[in-house]
C-alpha positions as CSV (number, residue, x, y, z in Angstrom):
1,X,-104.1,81.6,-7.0
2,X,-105.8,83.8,-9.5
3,X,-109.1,82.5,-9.1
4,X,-108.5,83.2,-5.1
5,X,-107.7,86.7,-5.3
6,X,-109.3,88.3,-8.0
7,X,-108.7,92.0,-9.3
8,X,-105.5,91.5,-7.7
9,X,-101.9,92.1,-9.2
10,X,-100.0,89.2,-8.8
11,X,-97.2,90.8,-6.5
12,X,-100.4,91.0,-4.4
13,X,-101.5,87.5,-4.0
14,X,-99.0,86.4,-1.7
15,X,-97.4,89.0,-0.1
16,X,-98.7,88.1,3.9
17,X,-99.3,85.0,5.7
18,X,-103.0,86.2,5.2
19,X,-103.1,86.2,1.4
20,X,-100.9,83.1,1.4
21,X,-103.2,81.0,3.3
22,X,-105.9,82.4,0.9
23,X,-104.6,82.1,-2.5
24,X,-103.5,78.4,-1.6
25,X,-107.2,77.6,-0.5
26,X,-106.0,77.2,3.3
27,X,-109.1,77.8,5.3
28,X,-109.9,77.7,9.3
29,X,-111.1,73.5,8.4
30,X,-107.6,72.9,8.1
31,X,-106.6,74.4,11.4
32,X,-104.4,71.5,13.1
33,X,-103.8,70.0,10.1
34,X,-100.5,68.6,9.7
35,X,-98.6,70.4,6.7
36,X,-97.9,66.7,5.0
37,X,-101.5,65.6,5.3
38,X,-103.6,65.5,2.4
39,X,-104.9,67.6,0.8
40,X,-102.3,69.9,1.6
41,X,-98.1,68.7,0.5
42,X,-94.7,70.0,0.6
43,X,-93.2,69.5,-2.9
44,X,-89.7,68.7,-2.9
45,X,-87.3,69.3,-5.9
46,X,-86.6,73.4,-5.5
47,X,-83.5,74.5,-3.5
48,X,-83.0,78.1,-3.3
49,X,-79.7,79.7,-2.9
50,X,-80.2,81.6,0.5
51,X,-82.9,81.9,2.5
52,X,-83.5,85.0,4.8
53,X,-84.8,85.6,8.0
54,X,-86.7,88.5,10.4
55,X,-88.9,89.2,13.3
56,X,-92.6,89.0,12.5
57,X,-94.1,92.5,12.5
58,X,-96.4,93.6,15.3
59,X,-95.6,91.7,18.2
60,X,-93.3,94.2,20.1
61,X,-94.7,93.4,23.6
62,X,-93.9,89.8,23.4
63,X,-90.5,90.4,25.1
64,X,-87.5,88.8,23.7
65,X,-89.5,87.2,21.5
66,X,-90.0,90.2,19.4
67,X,-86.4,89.6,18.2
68,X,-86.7,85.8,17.1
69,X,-86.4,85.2,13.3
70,X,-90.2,84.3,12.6
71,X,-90.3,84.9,9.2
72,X,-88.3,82.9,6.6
73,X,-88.4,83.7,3.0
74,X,-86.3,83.0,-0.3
75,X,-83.8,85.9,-0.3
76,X,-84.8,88.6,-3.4
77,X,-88.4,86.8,-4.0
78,X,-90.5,89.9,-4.9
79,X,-93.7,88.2,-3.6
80,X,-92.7,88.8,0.3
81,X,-94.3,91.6,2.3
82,X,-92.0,94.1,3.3
């Protein structure tokens, strides 16, 4: 993730669905792409505690859908935008 987002602190790497999909190496070529297929993989062995939830940012003439819980993120991990 480093080598993806250079001059960067590391709070900053991932904080957005923007600089996730960057610092992973996700690119428009793996638009469609199933999240299991390869290259990409869904590692199993971590199970966090609690898990939050909130409406995504900038979508408030989407009706009720502005309210849904579109973002899902381990509760208290620092490297979620606010």
């Amino acid at each position: 993730m480093e080598e993806r987002r250079p001059g960067r602190s590391p709070r900053e790497w991932t904080n957005g669905p923007g600089k996730l999909t960057k610092a992973l190496g996700v690119t428009m070529n793996d638009y469609g792409r199933w999240i299991t297929e390869q290259p990409l993989y869904i590692e199993s062995g971590y199970t966090p505690e609690a898990i939050s939830t909130g409406p995504r940012i900038g979508i408030d003439n989407s009706g009720e859908a502005r309210d849904y819980p579109w973002r899902f993120w381990v509760t208290g991990n620092r490297y979620v935008s606010r």
